[in-house]
N, C-alpha and C positions, 0 to 999 in steps of 0.2 A: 504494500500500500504506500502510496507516495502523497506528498503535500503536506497540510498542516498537523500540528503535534494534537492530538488531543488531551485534555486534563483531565484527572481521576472521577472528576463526576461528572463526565460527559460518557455518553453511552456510544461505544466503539464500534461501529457498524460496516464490517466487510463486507464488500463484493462478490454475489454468487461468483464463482468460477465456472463459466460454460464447460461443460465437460465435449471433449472434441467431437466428432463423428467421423469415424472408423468406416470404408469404403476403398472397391476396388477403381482405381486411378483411369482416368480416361483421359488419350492422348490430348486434350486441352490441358490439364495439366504440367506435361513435360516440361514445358519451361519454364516453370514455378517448380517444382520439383525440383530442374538442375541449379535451379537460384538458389534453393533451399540447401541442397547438398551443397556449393561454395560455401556458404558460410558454413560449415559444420566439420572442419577440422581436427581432427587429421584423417578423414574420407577422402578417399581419393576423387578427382574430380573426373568425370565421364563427359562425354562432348551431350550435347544438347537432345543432337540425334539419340545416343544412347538412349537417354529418358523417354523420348519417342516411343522408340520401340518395345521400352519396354514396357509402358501404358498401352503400348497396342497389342505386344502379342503376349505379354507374359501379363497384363492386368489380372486372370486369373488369381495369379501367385505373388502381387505384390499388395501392397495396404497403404493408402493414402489416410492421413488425420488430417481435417478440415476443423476450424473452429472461427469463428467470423467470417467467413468466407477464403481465408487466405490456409493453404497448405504450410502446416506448422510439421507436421512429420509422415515419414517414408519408409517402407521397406520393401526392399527388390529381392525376389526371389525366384526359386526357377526349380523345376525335376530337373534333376544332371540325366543324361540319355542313359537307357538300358537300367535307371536303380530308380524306379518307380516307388520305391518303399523311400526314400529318401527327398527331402524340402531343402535348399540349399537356398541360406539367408547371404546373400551378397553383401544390401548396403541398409542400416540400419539409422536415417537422419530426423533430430527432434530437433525443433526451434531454438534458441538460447532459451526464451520465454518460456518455453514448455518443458524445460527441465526438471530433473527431482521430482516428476510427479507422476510417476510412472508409465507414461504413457508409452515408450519404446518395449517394455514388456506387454503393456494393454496391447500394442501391433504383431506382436509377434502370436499372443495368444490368439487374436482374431483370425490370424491367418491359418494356425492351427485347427482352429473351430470351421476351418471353410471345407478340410477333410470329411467330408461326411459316411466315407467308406472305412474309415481307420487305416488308409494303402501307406499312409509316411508315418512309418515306426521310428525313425532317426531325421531329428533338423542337425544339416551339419553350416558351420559356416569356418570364415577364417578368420584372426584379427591378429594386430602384431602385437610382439610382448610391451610395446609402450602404450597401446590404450587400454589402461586397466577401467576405463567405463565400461568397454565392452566385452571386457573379462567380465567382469564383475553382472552385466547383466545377462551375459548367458551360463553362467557357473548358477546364480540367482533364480535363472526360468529353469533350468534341468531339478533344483532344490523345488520349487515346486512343484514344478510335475511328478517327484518322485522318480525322477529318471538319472541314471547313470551317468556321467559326462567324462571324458577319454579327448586330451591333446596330444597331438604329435606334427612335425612340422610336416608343411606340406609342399611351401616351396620356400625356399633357403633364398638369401641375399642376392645370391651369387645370378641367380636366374633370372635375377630383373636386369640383368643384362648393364649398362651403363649409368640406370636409373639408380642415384642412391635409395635404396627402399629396405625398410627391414625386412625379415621372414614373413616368413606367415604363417602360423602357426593353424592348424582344423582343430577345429572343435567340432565333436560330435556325441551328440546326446541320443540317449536311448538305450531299448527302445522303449518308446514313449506310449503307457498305458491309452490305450485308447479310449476312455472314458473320461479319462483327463485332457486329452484333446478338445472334448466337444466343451470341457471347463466346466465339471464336477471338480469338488474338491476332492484332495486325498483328505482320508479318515484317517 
């Protein structure tokens, strides 16, 4: 809350917090979307087109968070070919605004809940060992799910070729109760 202090007997009256709306990304989008991922450092940044395409053909499997109208948070995701049991979380991006408040696990659970077959037993993604956000909130979503989680690296330094870039380490969770997917709690 910003502006004036209030005094002990004045009655302190916050701001409902809209809570966002959770939905699948349509190519209007993409270019708010890759505005969104710039600012959201240390994410790698994708060309424009990227974002495109993936509001067109993978909207499916990714999760747009709307809340006044503007795109506060994003997650791109995709079936890797041939391991249909597998959700592969790419890019994981929340507003500065939208931080701390769960909403990057709220997206990830949504997309989980969009399984209605129980077919993705394992979300797997990668993150480097310096953003420990992202450690932290998928070490965090496997804790609740009740699910297993296993790193190992999956591409080393050396392979981004000229690019200074760190590892990248896989995270993979599961496999993930299927009951918990549709967002039952564990007992």
């Amino acid at each position: 809350m910003t502006g004036t202090a209030i005094s002990r007997t004045e009655r302190q009256v916050i701001p409902r917090r809209e809570h966002p709306v959770l939905e699948k990304p349509a190519v209007a989008h993409g270019a708010e979307i890759h505005d969104l991922v710039s600012r959201c450092r240390p994410l790698d940044l994708n060309s424009r087109y990227a974002y495109l395409l993936l509001c067109a053909h993978f909207r499916d499997t990714c999760v747009r968070a709307e809340s006044r109208g503007e795109t506060v948070g994003f997650v791109s995701a995709y079936n890797p070919p041939g391991r249909e049991d597998v959700i592969f979380v790419w890019q994981v991006a929340v507003a500065a605004s939208m931080r701390g408040q769960g909403l990057a696990k709220a997206m990830l659970r949504e997309l989980l809940g969009r399984d209605r077959t129980g077919k993705w037993r394992f979300l797997e993604t990668t993150v480097s060992p310096s953003n420990t956000a992202s450690l932290r909130l998928f070490h965090s979503l496997a804790h609740d799910l009740g699910a297993p989680v296993t790193e190992s690296t999956l591409f080393c330094a050396a392979e981004f070729g000229a690019e200074e870039h760190e590892k990248e380490d896989l995270i993979r969770i599961g496999p993930i109760p299927y009951q918990l997917q549709r967002g039952e709690t564990q007992r």
